[in-house]
N, C-alpha and C positions, 0 to 999 in steps of 0.2 A: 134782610128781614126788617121790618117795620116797628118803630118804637113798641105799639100796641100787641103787638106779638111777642116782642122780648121778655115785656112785661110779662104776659102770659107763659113764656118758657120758664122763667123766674121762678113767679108762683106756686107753678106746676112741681119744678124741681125742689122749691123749698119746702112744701110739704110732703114730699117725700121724701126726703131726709132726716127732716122732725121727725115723720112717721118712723121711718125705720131704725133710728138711734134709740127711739123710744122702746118700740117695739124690741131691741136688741136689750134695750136696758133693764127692760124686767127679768131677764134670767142671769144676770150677770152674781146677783148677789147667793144664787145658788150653790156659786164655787169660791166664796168670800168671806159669807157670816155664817155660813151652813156651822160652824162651831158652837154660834153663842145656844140657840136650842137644846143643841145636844152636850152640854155643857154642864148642865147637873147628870146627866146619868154617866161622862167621861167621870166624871169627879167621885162620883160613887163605885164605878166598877173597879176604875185603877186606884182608887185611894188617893185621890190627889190631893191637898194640899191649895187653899185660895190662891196664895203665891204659885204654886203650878201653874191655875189654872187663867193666873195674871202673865205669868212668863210666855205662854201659850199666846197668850190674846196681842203681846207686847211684839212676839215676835211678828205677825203677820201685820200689823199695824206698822210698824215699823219697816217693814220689808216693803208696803207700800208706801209709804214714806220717801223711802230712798228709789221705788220705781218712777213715783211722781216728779222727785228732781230734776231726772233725767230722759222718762218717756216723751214728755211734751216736746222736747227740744227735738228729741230724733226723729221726732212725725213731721214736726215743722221742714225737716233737714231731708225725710226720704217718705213720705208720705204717712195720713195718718189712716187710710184703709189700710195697708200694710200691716202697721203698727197693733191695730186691731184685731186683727184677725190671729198673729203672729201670738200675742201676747195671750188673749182667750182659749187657744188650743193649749197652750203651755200650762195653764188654768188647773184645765183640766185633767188632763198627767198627772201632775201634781198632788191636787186631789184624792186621786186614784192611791196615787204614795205615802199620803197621810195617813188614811184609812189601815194601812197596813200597820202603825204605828203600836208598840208596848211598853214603853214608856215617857217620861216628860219629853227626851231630847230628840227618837226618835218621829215623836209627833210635832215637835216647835221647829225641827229645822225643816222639814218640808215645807211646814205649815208659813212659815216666814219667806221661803222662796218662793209660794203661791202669792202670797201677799206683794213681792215684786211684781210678777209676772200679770197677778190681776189690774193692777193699776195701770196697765196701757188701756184699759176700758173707757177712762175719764180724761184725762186730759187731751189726748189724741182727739177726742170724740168732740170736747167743747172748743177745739180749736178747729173741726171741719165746722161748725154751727157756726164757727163765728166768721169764718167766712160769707157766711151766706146771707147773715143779715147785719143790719149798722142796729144804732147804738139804741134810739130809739124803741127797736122792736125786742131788744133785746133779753130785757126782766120777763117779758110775756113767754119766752123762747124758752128761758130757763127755767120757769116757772112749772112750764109743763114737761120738761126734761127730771124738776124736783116731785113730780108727780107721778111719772114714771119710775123713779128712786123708792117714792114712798110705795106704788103694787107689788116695784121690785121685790121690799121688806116686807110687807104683807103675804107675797107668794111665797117665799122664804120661810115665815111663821108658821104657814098652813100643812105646807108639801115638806120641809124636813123637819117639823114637829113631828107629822102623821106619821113618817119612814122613819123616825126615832123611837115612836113608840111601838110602831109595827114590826120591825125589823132589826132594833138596836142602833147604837148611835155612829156603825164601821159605814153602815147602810149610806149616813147621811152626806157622807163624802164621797163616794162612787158614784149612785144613780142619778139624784137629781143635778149637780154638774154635766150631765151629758149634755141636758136640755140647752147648754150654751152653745153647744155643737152647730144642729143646725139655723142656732140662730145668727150667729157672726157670718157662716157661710153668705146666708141670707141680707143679711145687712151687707157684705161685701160686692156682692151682684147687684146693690138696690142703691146705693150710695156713690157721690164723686166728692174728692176732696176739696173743689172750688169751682166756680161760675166758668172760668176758662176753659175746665175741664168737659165742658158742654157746649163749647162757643158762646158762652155770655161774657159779659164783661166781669173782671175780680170787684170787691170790695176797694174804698178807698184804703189805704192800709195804715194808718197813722192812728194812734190814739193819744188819749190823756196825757199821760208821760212822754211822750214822743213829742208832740207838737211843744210843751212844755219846755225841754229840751233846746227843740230848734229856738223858739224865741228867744233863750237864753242863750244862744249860741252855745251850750253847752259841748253839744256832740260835732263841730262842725269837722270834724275828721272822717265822719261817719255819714257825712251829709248824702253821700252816695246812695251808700248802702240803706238809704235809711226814707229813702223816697215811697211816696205813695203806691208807686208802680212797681218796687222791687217786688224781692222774695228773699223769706226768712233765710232761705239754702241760701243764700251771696253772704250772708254775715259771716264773721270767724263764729266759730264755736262755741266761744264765751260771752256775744254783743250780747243775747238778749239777758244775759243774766248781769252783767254791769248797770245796764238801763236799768231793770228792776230792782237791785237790792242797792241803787243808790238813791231810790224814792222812798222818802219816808210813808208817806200813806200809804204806799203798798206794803211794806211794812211793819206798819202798822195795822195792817188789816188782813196780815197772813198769822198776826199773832190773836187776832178776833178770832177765825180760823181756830186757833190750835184750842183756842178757851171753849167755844164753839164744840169741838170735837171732844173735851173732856165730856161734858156733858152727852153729848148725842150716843157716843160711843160708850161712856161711860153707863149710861139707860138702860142701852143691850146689852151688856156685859154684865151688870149685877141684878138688875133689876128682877131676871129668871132666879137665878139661886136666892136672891130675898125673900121672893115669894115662896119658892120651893121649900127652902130652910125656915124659915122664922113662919108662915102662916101653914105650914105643913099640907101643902098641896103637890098632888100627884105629876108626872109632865106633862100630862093632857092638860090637867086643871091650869098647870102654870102657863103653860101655852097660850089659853084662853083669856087669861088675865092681861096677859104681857102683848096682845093682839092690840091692846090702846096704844103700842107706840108706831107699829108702823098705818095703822090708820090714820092716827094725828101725823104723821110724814107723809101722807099721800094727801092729805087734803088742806095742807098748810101753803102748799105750793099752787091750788089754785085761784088764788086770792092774791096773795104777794104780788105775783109781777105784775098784774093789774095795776096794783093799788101803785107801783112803784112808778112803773111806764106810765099811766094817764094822771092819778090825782099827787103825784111830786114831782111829776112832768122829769121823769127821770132819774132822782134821788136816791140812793141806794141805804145813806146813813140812818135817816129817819126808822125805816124796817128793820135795821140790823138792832137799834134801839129798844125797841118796840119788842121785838123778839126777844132778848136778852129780861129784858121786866119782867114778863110775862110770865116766860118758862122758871125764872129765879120764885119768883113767889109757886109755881106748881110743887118745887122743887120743895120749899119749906114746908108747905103740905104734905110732902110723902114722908120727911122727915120726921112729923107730930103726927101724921094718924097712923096707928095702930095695923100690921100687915094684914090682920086678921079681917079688918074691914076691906073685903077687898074687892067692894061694890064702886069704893070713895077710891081705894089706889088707883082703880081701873082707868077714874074720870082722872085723874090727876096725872096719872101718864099720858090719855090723850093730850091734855089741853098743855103738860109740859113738849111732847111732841110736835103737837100744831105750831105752837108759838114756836119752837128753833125752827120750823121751815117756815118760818116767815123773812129770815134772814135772807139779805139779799148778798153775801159775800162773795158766793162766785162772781155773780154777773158784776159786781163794785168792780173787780177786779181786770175783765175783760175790758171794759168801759177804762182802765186807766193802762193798760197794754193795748189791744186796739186788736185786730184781727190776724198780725200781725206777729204777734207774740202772741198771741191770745193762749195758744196752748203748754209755753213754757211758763206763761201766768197764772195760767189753772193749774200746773203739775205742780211749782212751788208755792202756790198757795194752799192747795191738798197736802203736797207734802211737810209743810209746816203742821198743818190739823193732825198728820197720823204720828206726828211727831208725839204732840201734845197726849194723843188717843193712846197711843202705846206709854206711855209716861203714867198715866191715870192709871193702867191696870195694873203696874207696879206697885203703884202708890196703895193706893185702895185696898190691893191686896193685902200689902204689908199690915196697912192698918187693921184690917180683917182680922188676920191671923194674928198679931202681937197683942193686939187690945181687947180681944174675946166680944168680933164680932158687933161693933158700935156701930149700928147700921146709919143710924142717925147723923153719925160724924161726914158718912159719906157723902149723904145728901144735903149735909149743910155745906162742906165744902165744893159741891155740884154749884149747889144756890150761890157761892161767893164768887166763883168762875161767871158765872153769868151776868154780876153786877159788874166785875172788873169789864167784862166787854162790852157791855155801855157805855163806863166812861172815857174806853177809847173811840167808839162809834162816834160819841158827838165829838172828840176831839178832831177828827178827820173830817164830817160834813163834805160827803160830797153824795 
């Protein structure tokens, strides 16, 4: 086969797996966040309690937390089509078992095993991508993968809003989770996990940390194992997690991640019962309003990798910077104006939106594990965020319920999340 024809199998291949991860990735969040919608009417039927409905939110955050640690690594180890597919069907069972839920525990502990079981959707996923392209192309790659995140949350909003108020809120765990059905199927017949797997050649497989490493003869134990041409499957079980959590910038940049995640998480989680409770709107109404954050998630992400790939010729700190500003001053805005203005919440939740997905953390991160690791990179770099994301609804709530409701406190402690990961962004520069 001829250079100019590889290329062209390449090509070929690599948009169709963008396309279909993409494509896979808008229904994923159907059997993931389908709670925070229906979230004020669970809270009103069962009587729940903010801390409930923080316990609820903590466990499935956390449950993906702990599936992030460890999905990445076993997709590396036994493919990540597998992992995908395996994990998304599981999804949605689960789901299914939620819905049946009448009280706090019988809805948190399914609810926290779906939050495992959903999390093979991301890391698996951004470790087949990152096979397929180097480092260069990479913010662009993500960029529209964060784009696809944001319709995700947008279809999410629209479709178990509607079957919340059509249906009640048992609705919004059964039906539309199906929709992940056939779309994994679909991404499984549409997708290969690497160049090889189609007779191209692999990725070099060395990143940041890695090469770093070798020049320090750090790893030379591991020198084998550790070569351009291996495979993640040849390491022990624990290589790719020594490599990583003995680098400080990484991190350092899975704890950007967790600050990152109080906020984004934190958005969806309060942001509906604020409006619901304090400006006295119905769930439609609230729906409506709360629609600014995953629009600003869908359209923050096509700009970023751009901006990161071409004009910082690769730079990932700079955005993560930038983002953190940005969305911190939205955040004092929603703080001081009044819920009832809720023409001004609406724009202040876009532009707090837009600016977090300008962040470029994932891809920081891939960029400093290499293709290689890339997806025990992403699992414990997500899994440090849901860490943080599950911590937030505790918190929050607490303060909710003990302090009579200080809405203000929330979002100012949002806005201080935000500054602290700035000042780690520019500490890392890379």
């Amino acid at each position: 086969m001829s250079l100019s024809t590889n290329q062209d199998h390449m090509r070929q291949w690599r948009q169709r797996i963008l396309i279909s991860y993409s494509m896979f990735y808008l229904f994923v969040y159907m059997g993931r966040f389908n709670h925070w919608p229906a979230g004020p009417v669970i809270r009103e039927e069962l009587d729940f309690s903010h801390v409930d409905i923080g316990i609820i939110n903590a466990c499935l955050l956390w449950g993906f937390a702990i599936g992030d640690f460890v999905h990445g690594r076993f997709a590396e180890a036994y493919g990540y089509r597998f992992w995908l597919v395996t994990g998304t069907l599981a999804s949605v069972v689960l789901n299914w078992i939620t819905s049946f839920g009448t009280n706090l525990w019988t809805i948190a502990i399914p609810w926290g095993l779906n939050g495992f079981a959903n999390a093979t959707v991301w890391s698996p996923g951004i470790g087949m991508l990152a096979q397929w392209w180097p480092r260069n192309q990479r913010g662009r790659v993500m960029g529209l993968v964060g784009v696809a995140a944001g319709f995700a949350m947008l279809l999410l909003w629209l479709v178990t809003g509607w079957t919340v108020g059509a249906f009640g809120w048992r609705a919004a765990f059964r039906y539309p989770p199906l929709l992940m059905v056939p779309a994994v199927i679909a991404l499984f017949f549409m997708v290969r996990d690497r160049p090889s797997d189609v007779g191209l050649e692999d990725l070099d497989q060395a990143g940041l940390i890695e090469n770093a490493a070798r020049s320090n003869s750090d790893l030379s134990s591991q020198s084998q194992s550790l070569s351009p041409g291996g495979s993640a499957s040849q390491d022990g079980p624990l290589t790719a997690y020594r490599i990583l959590f003995s680098n400080w910038r990484f991190m350092a940049t899975s704890q950007i991640m967790g600050l990152e995640n109080v906020v984004r998480y934190g958005l969806t989680t309060w942001a509906p019962l604020y409006y619901f409770e304090e400006a006295g709107l119905s769930i439609e109404s609230t729906a409506l309003v709360t629609i600014a954050l995953p629009v600003g998630y869908l359209t923050g992400p096509l700009v970023s990798g751009w901006i990161s790939d071409v004009l910082l010729g690769g730079r990932r700190s700079p955005m993560i910077a930038i983002s953190a500003i940005v969305s911190a001053a939205a955040l004092v805005g929603l703080a001081l104006v009044p819920a009832t203005n809720i023409y001004a919440g609406a724009v202040l939740l876009f532009i707090g939106a837009f600016a977090m997905s300008l962040s470029m953390t994932a891809t920081l991160v891939v960029d400093l594990a290499g293709p290689r690791y890339a997806a025990t990179a992403s699992g414990v770099l997500d899994g440090h965020g849901y860490l943080y994301a599950g911590a937030q609804a505790i918190i929050f709530a607490i303060v909710l319920d003990m302090a009579g409701a200080p809405w203000q406190t929330v979002f100012f402690g949002m806005a201080a999340a935000r500054v602290l990961s700035a000042l780690i962004a520019w500490r890392v520069k890379l």
